[in-house]
LORO-754834 format. One record per residue (C-alpha): x, y, z. Coordinates in steps of 0.5 Angstrom, whole numbers, plus 2048, in hexadecimal, padded with zeros to 3 digits. Layout:
BEGIN
XYZ ...
END
This chain:
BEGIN
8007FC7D5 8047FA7D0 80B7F77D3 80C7F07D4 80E7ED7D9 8167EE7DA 8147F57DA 80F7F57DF 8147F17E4 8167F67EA 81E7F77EB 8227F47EF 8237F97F5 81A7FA7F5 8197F27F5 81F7F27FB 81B7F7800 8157F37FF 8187EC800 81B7F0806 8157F2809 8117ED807 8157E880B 8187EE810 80F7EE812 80D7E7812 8087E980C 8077E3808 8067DB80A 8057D5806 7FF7D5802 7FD7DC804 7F87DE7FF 7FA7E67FE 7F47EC7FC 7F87F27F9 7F47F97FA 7F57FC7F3 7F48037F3 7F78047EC 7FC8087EF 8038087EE 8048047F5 7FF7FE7F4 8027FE7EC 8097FC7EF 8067F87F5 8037F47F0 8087F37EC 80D7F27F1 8087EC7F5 8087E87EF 8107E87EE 8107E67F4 80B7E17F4 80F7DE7EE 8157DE7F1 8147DC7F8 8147D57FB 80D7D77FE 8087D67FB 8027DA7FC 7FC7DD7F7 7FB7E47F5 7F47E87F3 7F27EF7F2 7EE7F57F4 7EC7FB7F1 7E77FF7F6 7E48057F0 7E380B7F5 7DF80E7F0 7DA8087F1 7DB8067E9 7DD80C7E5 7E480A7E3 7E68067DE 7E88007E0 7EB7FC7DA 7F27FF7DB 7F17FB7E1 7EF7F57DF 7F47F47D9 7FA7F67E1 7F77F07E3 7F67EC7DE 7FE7ED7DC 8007EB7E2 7FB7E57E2 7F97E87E9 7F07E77EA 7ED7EE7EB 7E77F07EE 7E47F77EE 7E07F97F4 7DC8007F3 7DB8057F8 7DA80C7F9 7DF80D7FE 7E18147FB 7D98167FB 7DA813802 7E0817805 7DE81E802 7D781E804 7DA81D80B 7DF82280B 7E481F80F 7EA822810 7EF81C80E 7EC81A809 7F1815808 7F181180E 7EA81080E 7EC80E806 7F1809808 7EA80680E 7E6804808 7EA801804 7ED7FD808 7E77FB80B 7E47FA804 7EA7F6802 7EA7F1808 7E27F0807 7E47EE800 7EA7E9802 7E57E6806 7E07E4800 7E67E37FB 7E97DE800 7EF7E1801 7F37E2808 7F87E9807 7F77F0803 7FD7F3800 7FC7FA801 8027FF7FE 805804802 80C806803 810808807 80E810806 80880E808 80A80A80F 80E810810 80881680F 804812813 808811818 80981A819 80281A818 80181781E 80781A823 80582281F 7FC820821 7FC81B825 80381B82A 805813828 80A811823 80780C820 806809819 801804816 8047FC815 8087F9810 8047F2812 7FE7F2817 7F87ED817 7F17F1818 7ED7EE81E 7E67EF81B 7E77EB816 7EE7E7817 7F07EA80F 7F87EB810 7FA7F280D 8017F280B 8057F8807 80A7F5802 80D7FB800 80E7FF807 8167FF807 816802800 81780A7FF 81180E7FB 8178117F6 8198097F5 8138087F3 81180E7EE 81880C7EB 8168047EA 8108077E6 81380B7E2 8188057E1 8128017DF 80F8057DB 8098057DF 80380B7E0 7FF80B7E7 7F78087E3 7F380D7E8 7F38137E8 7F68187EE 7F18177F5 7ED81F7F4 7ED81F7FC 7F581F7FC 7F58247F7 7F08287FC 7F7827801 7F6823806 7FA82380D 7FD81D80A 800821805 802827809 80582280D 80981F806 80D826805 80E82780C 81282080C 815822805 818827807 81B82580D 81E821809 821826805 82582880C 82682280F 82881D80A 82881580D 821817810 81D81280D 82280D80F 82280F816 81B80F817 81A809814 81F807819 81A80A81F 81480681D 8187FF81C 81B800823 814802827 8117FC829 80A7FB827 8047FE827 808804825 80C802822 80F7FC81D 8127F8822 80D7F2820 8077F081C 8017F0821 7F97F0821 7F57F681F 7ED7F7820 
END
């Protein structure tokens, strides 16, 4: 990390889908103390960048942290992500957890789910002992939109996960600033930036997933049908939850 300042703020169009879809979903209220999952990934550098550009600029005032989850349980090397963090003058936490030994000593057959379970389980409890009330997650709309064919193609049901919902076992609030914004746009903001992703490529990925599977299925229907994306963005904004993105609601 070597750029200043200006040269990490996001463009003009990215800080717009974010305030868009923060106040299109009620993510973040006065005083909100906010705890970011920094995964090292493209995703979470941007989400992080994109929080304290808004936190500068909005009338609203709220705090933000951060927290690194190392599935290796302390094998990475974690100073690229203390200097992120120390740049952006965000707090970090590091919580180690052998969450890659975990997935693959029980086989599961979507690693990522299970994956995405533990983190945000980890991450809610972390909120909770560092005093904060939301955490910040970074996925996108490519994200929204494989999960919700995951669930029609395995489960029968078109629905994806929420942009903002309140976790009923421990009242922590989960919002996803980024969900409106393309996976290429943000690829492309990173390159922009001159950024790289701190953590190396998830191995259970690399094995392929079906979430991957599902990945190339979408991009090449895409490749078919152009405006896909929109319209199925459109689906989920017009199916009233729990389906769909009707509204923020309550989730065990």
């Amino acid at each position: 990390m070597s750029q200043d300042s200006e040269d990490r703020t996001p463009s003009r169009g990215i800080r717009h889908l974010v305030g868009k879809a923060v106040h299109l979903f009620s993510m973040i209220n006065e005083g909100d103390r906010i705890l970011i999952g920094l995964s090292g990934g493209k995703d979470s550098l941007l989400l992080s960048l994109c929080l304290k550009e808004l936190q500068r600029r909005s009338p609203v005032r709220f705090e933000l942290q951060a927290c690194f989850i190392d599935p290796t349980n302390g094998e990475w090397n974690l100073s690229p992500f203390m200097e992120f963090s120390s740049l952006l003058g965000i707090p970090l936490t590091v919580v180690n957890h052998a969450t890659f030994s975990i997935i693959e000593a029980r086989g599961e057959s979507n690693p990522c789910s299970l994956c995405a379970n533990l983190r945000r389980g980890i991450l809610a409890s972390k909120a909770l002992q560092v005093g904060c009330n939301v955490v910040a997650l970074g996925h996108h709309l490519d994200d929204a939109m494989e999960t919700a064919f995951m669930n029609l193609l395995m489960a029968g049901r078109f629905k994806s996960f929420d942009p903002a919902m309140t976790m009923s076992r421990t009242g922590i609030r989960v919002i996803r600033p980024m969900i409106l914004i393309r996976e290429k746009a943000i690829e492309g903001e990173m390159r922009r930036l001159g950024l790289k992703p701190m953590a190396p490529a998830c191995p259970l990925v690399e094995k392929g997933t079906k979430r991957s599977e599902v990945k190339d299925l979408l991009s090449s229907l895409e490749a078919q049908t152009p405006g896909l994306g929109g319209n199925l963005l459109n689906a989920l904004l017009s199916i009233p939850s729990p389906f769909g993105w009707g509204k923020p609601h309550e989730n065990p």
